[in-house]
C-alpha positions as CSV (number, residue, x, y, z in Angstrom):
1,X,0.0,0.0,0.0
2,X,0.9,3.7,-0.7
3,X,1.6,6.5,1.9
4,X,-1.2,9.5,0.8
5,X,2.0,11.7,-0.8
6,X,3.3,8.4,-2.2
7,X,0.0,8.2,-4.3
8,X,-0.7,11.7,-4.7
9,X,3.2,11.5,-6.8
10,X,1.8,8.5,-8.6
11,X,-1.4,10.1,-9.5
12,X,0.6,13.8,-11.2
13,X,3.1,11.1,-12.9
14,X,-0.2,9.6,-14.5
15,X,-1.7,12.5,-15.5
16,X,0.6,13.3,-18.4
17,X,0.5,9.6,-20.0
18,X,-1.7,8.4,-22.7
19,X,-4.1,5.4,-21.7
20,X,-1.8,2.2,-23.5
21,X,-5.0,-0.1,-23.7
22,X,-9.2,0.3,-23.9
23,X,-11.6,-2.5,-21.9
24,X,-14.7,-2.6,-23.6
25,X,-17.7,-4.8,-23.8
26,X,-15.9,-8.4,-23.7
27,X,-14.1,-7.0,-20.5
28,X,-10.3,-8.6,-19.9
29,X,-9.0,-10.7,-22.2
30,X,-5.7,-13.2,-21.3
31,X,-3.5,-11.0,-24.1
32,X,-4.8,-7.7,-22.5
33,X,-3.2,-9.1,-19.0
34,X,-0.2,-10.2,-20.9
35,X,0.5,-7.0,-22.6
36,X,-0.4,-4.9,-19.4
37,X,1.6,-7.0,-17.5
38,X,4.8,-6.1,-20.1
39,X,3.9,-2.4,-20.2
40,X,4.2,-2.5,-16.6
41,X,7.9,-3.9,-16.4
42,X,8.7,-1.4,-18.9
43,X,7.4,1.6,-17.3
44,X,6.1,0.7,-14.0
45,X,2.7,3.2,-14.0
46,X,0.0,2.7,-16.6
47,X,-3.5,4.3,-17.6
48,X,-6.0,2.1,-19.0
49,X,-9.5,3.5,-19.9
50,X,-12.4,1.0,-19.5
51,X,-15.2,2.1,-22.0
52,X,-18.9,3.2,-21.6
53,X,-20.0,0.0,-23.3
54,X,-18.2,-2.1,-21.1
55,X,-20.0,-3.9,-18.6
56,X,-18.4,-3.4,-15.6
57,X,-17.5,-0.1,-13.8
58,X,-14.1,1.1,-13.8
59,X,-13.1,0.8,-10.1
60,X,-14.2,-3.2,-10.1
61,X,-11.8,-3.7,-13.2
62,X,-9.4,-2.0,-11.3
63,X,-9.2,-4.3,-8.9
64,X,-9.7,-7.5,-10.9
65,X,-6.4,-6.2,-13.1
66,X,-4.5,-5.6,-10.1
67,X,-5.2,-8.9,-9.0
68,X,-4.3,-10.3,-11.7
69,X,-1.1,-8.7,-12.4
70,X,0.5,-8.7,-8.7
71,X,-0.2,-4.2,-9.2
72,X,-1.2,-2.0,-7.1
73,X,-4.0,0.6,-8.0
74,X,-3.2,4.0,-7.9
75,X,-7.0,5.4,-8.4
76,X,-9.6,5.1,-10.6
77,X,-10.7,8.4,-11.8
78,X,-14.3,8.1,-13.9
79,X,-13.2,6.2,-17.2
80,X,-9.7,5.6,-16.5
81,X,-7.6,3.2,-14.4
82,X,-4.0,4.0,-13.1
83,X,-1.8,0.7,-11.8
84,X,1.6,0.7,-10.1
85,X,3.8,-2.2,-10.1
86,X,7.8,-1.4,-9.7
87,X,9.8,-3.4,-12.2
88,X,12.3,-5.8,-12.0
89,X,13.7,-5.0,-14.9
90,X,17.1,-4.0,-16.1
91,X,17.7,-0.9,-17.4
92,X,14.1,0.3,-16.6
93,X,14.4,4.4,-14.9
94,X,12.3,3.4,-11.7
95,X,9.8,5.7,-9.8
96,X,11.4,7.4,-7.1
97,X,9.4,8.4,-3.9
């Protein structure tokens, strides 16, 4: 879990990145979890927008993608999701707090 002024850094970082993937009406898909997963070993915070016609609400695919790829969630603001997870990659600039 975050410290409030660990998540409030987290949540200016996200606000100037483009989401990298939509959720729509067939929800998550294995290859969405896959390439989520790789984006976040690459760059450690990610924005994924969950569309209108999707049937679930943003904050329970939130959690479900968390879950699912060992990430924290940063916050869920209307539309979007924002997910943490630090890398353990080489070479990869990590997020300092």
């Amino acid at each position: 879990m975050f410290t409030s002024k660990q998540r409030s850094k987290l949540r200016s970082l996200a606000q100037s990145i483009e989401p990298i993937g939509q959720i729509g009406k067939g929800g998550v898909s294995q290859n969405m979890i896959e390439s989520f997963s790789q984006a976040l070993e690459n760059r450690e915070l990610i924005k994924i927008s969950v569309l209108n016609n999707s049937e679930e609400e943003a904050k329970w695919v939130a959690v479900d993608l968390a879950e699912a790829l060992n990430a924290e969630v940063v916050c869920t603001i209307g539309h979007k999701v924002v997910l943490y997870r630090k890398s353990n990659k080489k070479g990869v600039e990590h997020i300092e707090f």
